[in-house]
N, C-alpha and C positions, 0 to 999 in steps of 0.2 A: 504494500500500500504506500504511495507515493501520500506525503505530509500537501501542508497547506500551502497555497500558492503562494507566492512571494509577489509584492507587488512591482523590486524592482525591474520584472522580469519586465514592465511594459514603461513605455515613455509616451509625451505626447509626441506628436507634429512639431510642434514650434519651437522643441526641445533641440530636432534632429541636430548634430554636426557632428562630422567627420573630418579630423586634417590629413593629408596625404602628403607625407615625405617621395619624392620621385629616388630620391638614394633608397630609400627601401625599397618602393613598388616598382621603379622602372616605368618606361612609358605603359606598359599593358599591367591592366587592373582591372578586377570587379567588385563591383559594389551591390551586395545584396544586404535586402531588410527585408520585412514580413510589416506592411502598413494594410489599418485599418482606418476608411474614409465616414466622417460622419453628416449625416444631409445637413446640409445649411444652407444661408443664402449667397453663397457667393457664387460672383461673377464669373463665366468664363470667357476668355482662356483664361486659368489661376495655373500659376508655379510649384512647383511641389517642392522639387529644391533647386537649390542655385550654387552657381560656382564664383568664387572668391580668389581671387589669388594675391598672393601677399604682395608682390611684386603692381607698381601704382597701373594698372592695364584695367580696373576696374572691376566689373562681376557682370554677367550673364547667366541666364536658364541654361540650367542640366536635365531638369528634369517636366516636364510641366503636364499639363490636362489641356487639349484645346479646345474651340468652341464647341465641340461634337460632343466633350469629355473621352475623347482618345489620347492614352497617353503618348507622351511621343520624347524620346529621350535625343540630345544635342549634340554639337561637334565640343571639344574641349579647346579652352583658349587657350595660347599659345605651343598648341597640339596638334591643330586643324588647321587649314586654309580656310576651310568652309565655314569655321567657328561666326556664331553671332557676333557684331559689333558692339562693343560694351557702352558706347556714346549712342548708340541707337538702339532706344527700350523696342520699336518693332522687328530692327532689321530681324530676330529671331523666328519672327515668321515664312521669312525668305530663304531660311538656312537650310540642308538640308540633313536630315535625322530618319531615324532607325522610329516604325510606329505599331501599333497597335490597332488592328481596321474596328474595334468592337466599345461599346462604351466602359468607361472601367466602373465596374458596380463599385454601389456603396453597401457599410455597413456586412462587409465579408472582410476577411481574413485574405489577403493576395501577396503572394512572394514574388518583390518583383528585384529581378538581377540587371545590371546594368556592367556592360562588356565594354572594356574600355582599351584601345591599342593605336598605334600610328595611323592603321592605314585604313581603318574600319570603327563603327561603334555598332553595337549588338546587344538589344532588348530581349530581356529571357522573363516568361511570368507564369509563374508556378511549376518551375523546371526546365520549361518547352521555350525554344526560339520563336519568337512573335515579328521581329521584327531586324534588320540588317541592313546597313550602310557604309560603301564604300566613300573613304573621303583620301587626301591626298595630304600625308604628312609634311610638317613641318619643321622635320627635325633632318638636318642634314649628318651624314654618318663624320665627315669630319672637321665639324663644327659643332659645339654643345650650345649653338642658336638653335632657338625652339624648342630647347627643354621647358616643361612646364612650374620647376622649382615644390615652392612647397604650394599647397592646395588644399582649400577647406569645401564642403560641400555642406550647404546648410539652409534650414528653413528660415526665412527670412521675416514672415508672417506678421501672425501677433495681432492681425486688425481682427474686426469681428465680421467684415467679409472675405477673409481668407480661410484657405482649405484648413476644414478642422478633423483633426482624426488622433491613429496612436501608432507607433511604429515599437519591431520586435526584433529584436538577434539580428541588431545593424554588424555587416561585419568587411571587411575590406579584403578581398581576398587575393593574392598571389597567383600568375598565371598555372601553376602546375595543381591545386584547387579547384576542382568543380563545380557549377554553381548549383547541380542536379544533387547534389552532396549533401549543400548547404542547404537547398528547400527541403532534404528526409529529414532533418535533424533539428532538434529544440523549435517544433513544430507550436505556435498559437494556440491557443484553444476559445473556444465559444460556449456560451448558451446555449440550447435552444427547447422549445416545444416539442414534443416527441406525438404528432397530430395522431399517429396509428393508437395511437394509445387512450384516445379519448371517450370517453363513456359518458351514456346518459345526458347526451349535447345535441341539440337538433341545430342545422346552420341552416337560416334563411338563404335566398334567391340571392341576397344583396350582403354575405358572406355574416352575414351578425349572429353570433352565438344565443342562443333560445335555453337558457336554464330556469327549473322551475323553483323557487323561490319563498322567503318570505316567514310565516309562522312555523315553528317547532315541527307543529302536526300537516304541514303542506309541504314544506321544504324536501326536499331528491339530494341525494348523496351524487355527485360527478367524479369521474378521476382525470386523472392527468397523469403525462409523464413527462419529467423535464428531461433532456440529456447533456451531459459535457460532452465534446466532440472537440478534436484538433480542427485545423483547417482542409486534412482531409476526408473527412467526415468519418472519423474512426472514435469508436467510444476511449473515453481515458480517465481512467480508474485514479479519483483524488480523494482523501481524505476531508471532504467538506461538508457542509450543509449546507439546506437550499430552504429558504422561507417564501411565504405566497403573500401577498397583500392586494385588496381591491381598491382602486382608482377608477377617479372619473375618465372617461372616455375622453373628453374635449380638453383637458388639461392637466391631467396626471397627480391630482390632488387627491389626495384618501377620502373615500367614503366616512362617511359620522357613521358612529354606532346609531344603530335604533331608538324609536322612544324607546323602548325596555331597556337599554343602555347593556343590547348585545352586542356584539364584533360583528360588521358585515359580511367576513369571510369567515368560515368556522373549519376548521381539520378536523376530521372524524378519526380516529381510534379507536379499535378495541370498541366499536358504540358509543364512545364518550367523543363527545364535540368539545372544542376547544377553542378559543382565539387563535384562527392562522400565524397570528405575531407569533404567540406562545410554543407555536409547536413544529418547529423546523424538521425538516426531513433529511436524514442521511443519506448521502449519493452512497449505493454501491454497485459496481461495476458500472460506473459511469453513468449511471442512470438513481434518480429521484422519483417515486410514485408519491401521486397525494389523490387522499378521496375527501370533497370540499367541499362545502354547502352556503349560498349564500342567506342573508338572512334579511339583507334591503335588497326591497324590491326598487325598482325604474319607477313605476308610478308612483311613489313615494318621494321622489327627489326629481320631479318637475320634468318626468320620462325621460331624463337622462342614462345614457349607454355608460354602463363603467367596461373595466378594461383588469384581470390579472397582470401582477407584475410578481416576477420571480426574480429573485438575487440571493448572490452565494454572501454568505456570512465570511467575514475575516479575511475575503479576498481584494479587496478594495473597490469602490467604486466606479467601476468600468462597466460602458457600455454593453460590453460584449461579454459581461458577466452575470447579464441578467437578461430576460428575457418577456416577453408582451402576449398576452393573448389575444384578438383580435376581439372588437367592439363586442359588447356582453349586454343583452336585455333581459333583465330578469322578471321573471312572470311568475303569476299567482298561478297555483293548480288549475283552475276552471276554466284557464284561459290560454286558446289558443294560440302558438306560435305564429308571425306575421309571416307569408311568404314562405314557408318552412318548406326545404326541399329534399334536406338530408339530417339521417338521426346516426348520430355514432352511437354505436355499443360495443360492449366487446363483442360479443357474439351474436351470433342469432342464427343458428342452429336449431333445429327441436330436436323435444326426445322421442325418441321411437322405441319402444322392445324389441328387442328381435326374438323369436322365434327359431333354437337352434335345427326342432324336428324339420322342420321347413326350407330353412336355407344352408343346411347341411346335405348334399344328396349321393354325397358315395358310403354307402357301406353303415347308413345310418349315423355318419360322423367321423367315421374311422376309413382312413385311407392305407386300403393295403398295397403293398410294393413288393410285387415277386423279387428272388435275393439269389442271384450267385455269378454269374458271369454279364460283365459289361456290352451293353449296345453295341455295335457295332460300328467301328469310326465312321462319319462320315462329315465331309468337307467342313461345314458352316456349324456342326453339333460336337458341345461336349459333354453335351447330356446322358443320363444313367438308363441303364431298362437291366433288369433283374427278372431271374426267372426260374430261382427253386428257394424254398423256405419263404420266412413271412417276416418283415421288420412291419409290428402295426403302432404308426402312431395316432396319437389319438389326438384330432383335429377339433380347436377352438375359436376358428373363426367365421366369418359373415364370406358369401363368394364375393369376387373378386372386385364388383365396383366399387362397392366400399372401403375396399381392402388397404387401400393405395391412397386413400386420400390422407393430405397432410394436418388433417386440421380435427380431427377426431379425439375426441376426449374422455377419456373413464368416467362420466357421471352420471349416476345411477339417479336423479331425482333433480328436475328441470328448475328450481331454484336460482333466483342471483345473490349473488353476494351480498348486495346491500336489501336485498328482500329477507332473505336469514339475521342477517346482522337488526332487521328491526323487529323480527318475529322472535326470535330467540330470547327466553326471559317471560313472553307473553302466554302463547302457545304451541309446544310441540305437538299438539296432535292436531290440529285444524290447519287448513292451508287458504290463506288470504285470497279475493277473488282476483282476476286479470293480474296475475304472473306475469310476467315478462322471462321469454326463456332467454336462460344460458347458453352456452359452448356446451350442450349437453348429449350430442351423439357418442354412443358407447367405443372404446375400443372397442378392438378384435378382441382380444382376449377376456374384457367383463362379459361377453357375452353369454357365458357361463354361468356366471354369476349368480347367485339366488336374488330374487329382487325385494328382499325384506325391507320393511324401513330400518335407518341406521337409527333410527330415534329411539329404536325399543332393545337396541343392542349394545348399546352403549355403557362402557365399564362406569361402576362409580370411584373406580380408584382417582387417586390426584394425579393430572399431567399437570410440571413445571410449563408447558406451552398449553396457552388457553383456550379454549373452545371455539371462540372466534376464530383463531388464529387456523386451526383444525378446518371448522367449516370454511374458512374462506380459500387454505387450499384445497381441498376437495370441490369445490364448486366453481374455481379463478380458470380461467383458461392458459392454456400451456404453456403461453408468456409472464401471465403473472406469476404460475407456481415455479417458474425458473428459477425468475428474483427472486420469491419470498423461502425456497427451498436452500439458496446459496446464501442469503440471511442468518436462515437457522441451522444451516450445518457449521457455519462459521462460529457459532457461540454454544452453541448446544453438546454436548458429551456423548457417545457412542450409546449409554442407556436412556438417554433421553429423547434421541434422534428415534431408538429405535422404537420407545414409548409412542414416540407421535406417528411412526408408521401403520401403528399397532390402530391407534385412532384411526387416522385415516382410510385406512381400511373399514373400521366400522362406520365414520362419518359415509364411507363413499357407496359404501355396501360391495366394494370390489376391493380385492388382496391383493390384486394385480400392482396397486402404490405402493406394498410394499419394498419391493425390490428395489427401483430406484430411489428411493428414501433410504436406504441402506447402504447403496454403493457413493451417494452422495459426498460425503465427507471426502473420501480418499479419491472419487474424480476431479473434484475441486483442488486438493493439495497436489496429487500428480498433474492435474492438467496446468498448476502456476508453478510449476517445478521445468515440466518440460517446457512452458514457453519461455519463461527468465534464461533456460540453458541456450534455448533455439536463437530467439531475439538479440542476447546479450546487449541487455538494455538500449537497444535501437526498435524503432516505433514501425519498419518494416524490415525484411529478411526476404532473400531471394526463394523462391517456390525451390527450385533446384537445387539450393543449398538445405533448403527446413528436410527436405524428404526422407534424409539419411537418418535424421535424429527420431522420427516420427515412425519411420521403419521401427528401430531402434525399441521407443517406447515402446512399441506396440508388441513385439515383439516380446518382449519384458514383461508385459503385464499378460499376454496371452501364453505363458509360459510355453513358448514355442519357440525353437532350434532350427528347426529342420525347414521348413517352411518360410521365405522371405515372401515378402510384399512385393507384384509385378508393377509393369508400366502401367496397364489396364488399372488397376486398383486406384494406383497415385491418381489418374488422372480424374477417377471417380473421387474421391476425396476432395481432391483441386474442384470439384464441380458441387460438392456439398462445402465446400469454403465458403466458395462465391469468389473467388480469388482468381488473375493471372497472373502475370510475370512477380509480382511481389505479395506477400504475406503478410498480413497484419495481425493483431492481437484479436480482434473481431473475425474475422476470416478463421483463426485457431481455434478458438473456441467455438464455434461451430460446427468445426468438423471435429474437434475433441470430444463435443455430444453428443456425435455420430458412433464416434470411432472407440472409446473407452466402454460402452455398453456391450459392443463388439467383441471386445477382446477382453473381457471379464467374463461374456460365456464364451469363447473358445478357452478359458484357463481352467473351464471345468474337466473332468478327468473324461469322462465317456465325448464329450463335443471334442476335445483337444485329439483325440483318437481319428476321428473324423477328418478335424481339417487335417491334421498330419498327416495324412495318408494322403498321397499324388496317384496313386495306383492303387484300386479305383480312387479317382478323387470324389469325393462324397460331396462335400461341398465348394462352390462355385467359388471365385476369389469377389470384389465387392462389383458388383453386376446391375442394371437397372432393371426394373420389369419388364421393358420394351427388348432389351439384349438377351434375357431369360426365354424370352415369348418367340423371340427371332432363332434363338440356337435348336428352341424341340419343333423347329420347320424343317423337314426334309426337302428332296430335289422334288418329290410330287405332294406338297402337303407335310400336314401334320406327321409327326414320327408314330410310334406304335402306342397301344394304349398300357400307359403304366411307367411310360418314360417321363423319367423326373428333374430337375433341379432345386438344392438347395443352396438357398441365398438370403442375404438379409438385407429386409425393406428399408431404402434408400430413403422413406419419406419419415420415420420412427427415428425422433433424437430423444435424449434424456431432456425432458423427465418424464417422456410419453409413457406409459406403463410397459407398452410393447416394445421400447426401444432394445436392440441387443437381443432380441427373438430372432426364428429363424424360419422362412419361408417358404413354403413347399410348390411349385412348380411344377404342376405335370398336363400330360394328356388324357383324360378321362376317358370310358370306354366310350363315350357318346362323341369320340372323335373331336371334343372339345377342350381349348385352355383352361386352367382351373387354375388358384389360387389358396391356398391355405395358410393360415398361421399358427406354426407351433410355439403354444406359450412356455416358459421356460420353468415355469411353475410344474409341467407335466415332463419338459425333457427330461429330469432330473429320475422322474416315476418311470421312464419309458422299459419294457422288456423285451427282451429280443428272443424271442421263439427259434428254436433248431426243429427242423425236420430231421436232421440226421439220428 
């Protein structure tokens, strides 16, 4: 865990300066910063910096914005022929420069390099070449006319229509430095709203947030999520806190408490609301959740819009350290949203039962696989067919539409969170009318499941994690039980962790959370173990260099030898990353969700038998559905009936219940694809029948 920001990390604008000795740098130099521009009113064309030289020649634009707000960087004086005229504040328009065809945004993070040499000047932004200029030096080889001496580079500013912003990791770099170097490294960070994340928000036609408002007994619970990100929009793990405050929309003034002299904004925990002042939220892994309530309504304050503001505690107050929600109308329960065109939830899924007798149809559930000698090679197949003795396993899944889909969730009872969190306390046995569902489609593997109420099974012992806490993973969708899962294995003890699985399981009425509630702990410390060794403390790593180590891991924790990782694998990995040429922390953990559920059941003794074995290879290396569906195609069709592949579903990360299960792929006697899921609950039960 990286500590608290430091604020000398940023400067403003009008701070910027740089002096350059030519006995150090020689005629060729770059100059990179990382500037952030803030709207204002100034005029364009504005300067952004300027060259100074000690020597009485006066000063000109180095670097500037022009009318368009294209940046366009200048010749160097007494460096250039082409250099502006320092007794003529326009001639710079006439000059000619290295530019930028696009307007330079505001209010982002932009790493801009400026490439400095005799015979050329060269604009780099955000790594990449933007812009290039041949010009015609001034320096004769033997004569030291036209050296440029000593050189300051500096914002000259200061009025209050001059460009206002902040600049970061100003650094002068030497030609044999890269400036593609300089943009990986001591990377900016931001703010921002994390909009996927938002619940319980309806957005009007004309973008305005629709939350419902007001008295105790009317008021909605919303979430949010705020994120820290670099400027490459990669999460970045800081030990800070994030507080929420409601402002007026038109001028950024705090809302009054209510007549009842409530807080306009309230933080919900645990069911207990609080003054949002009062109750800052802890980033972890980069991310801050807040569930929020407001308590002044718009018609109450002369139907003005207010507006969320987010800012990090103890990091200074910087723009790009906080962050805006967009105009906010808050409405009484009865009262329809204006224009209302879009409702964020987390979810909205239903629940369905499934019916195993029904959507089971080989063998009444049970898929048998004739056993002894392999398929016969053929071109495009590395598919299995057996054909004396019996491996039966016993199959827990729904067929295959469902199979595959990403977004499926172990909940056994269509509740949301903040419908639990207000029922809880009142009545466990009655259920409130117009529910609003959850993410509540079953896994594959609840499908089993008995669908008792969790309400009437529930242990009376003491859990150290509270009920709420229980209920709301069990009911959070797959994103929130990440967070709130890497939370609690962080502070929680190996009998505690496994208390609350022990719950969960009964909150959920499915076992199937057990598992990855257990492996939790030691995925998280292996997975910040392998990437501190991979990264070594750099913010990306080459794909082609992580591969060795991840092998490696992998490797180690699936207590396998014999058996390396292919290209095909890597590249499936590289595509559960989300990653190319470079590897970030976000991209790792990703596939570390994938890949650690993986290789904790290949470390089991009977699957380890399995994959170790090349001859028959039993199961497939990391494979998609579509490549699985492709290899049991023969040259005329489908292969024989009974030809299999085992593989593990590419859509199943941790903390899915099913993630790290293992997938049966075959051809059914009906000359059809088929799909099944072996939960790992039963691999373990599995018997293997001899005819001999």
């Amino acid at each position: 865990m990286v500590n608290d920001i430091e604020s000398g990390e940023y400067s403003l604008l009008k701070d910027f300066r740089v002096e350059i000795e030519e006995e150090e740098e020689g005629t060729t130099f770059s100059l990179c910063f990382w500037v952030y521009l803030i709207s204002s009113s100034t005029s364009f064309p504005a300067t952004i910096i300027q060259q100074v030289h000690s020597d009485s020649v006066g000063s000109a634009p180095f670097l500037v914005l022009d009318e368009k707000k294209r940046m366009m960087l200048l010749p160097l004086l007494l460096l250039h022929k082409e250099a502006p005229d320092p007794e003529n504040s326009t001639s710079w328009l006439e000059a000619p420069h290295a530019s930028v065809e696009i307007e330079f945004p505001y209010e982002k993070w932009i790493h801009v390099g400026c490439e400095i040499s005799a015979d050329f000047v060269r604009l780099n932004i955000d790594g990449e070449i933007v812009g290039e200029k041949s010009l015609s030096s001034l320096i004769n080889k033997d004569s030291p006319a036209g050296s440029f001496g000593k050189l300051a580079l500096a914002n000259i500013g200061g009025h209050c229509d001059s460009l206002q912003g902040y600049v970061h990791n100003v650094e002068v770099l030497p030609p044999a430095l890269s400036i593609k170097d300089h943009w990986g490294k001591d990377v900016p960070l931001k703010l921002s709203i994390d909009n996927s994340s938002a619940s319980e928000i309806e957005v009007g036609d004309d973008g305005v947030w629709s939350i419902v408002g007001g008295k105790a007994s009317c008021r909605r619970n919303f979430s949010l999520d705020v994120v820290l990100l670099n400027a490459s929009g990669q999460p970045v793990n800081k030990d800070v806190e994030v507080v929420a405050s409601l402002l007026y929309a038109d001028n950024g003034t705090l809302v009054e408490n209510t007549t009842d002299a409530e807080a306009p904004l309230l933080a919900s925990y645990d069911g207990i609301e609080y003054a949002s002042c009062e109750r800052p939220s802890k980033m972890l892994q980069g991310r801050a959740s807040f569930k929020l309530k407001i308590s002044q309504l718009s018609s109450k304050c002369d139907n003005r819009l207010f507006r969320i503001r987010f800012h990090m505690l103890k990091s200074g107050s910087y723009p790009f350290f906080e962050a805006f929600s967009p105009p906010i109308r808050c409405i009484s329960r009865g009262r329809n949203a204006r224009g209302s065109s879009l409702m964020w939830k987390r979810s909205t899924s239903t629940f369905h039962p499934v019916n195993i007798s029904q959507s089971s149809r080989v063998d009444e559930g049970s898929l048998e696989l004739e056993h002894s000698s392999i398929y016969e090679a053929r071109p495009y197949s590395s598919s299995k067919r057996v054909r004396s003795g019996h491996y039966k396993l016993s199959t827990t899944s729904e067929t295959d539409p469902k199979l595959e889909r990403p977004d499926e969730e172990c909940n056994s009872h269509p509740w949301t969170v903040n419908q639990v969190e207000n029922e809880f306390g009142r009545s466990l046995e009655g259920r409130p009318e117009n529910l609003e569902e959850a993410d509540d489609s079953l896994s594959d593997s609840e499908s089993t499941e008995e669908r008792n109420s969790p309400f009437k099974s529930i242990s009376s012992g003491e859990s150290p994690i509270s009920d709420v806490t229980i209920f709301k993973y069990s009911l959070s969708a797959l994103t929130e039980r990440s967070f709130m899962l890497k939370e609690i294995a962080m502070s929680a003890s190996d009998n505690e962790l496994s208390e609350f699985a022990h719950q969960v399981s009964l909150y959920s009425g499915c076992s199937h959370h057990r598992h990855q509630i257990s492996i939790a702990k030691r995925l998280i410390e292996e997975g910040t173990k392998a990437w501190s060794l991979i990264s070594q403390n750099n913010h990306y790593i080459r794909w082609e260099k992580a591969v060795f180590e991840i092998e490696e891991y992998f490797m180690k924790i699936a207590h396998c030898s014999s058996r390396s990782l292919t290209q095909q694998d890597f590249e499936l990995l590289r595509s559960i990353a989300g990653c190319q040429e470079y590897l970030a922390q976000e991209n790792f953990e990703k596939m570390w969700c994938w890949l650690y559920p993986v290789a904790f059941t290949l470390s089991r003794d009977w699957i380890n038998e399995l994959w170790s074995s090349t001859s028959p290879k039993w199961i497939e290396g990391f494979i998609t559905k579509e490549e699985a569906e492709s290899s049991l195609q023969g040259p005329r069709g489908l292969q024989e009936p009974g030809t299999f592949i085992l593989r593990f579903p590419t859509s199943r990360s941790w903390p899915h219940p099913d993630a790290g299960n293992l997938i049966v792929t075959y051809v059914g006697s009906d000359y059809t694809l088929h799909h099944r899921l072996i939960s790992l609950d039963q691999i373990y039960g599995i018997s293997l029948q001899s005819d001999s």
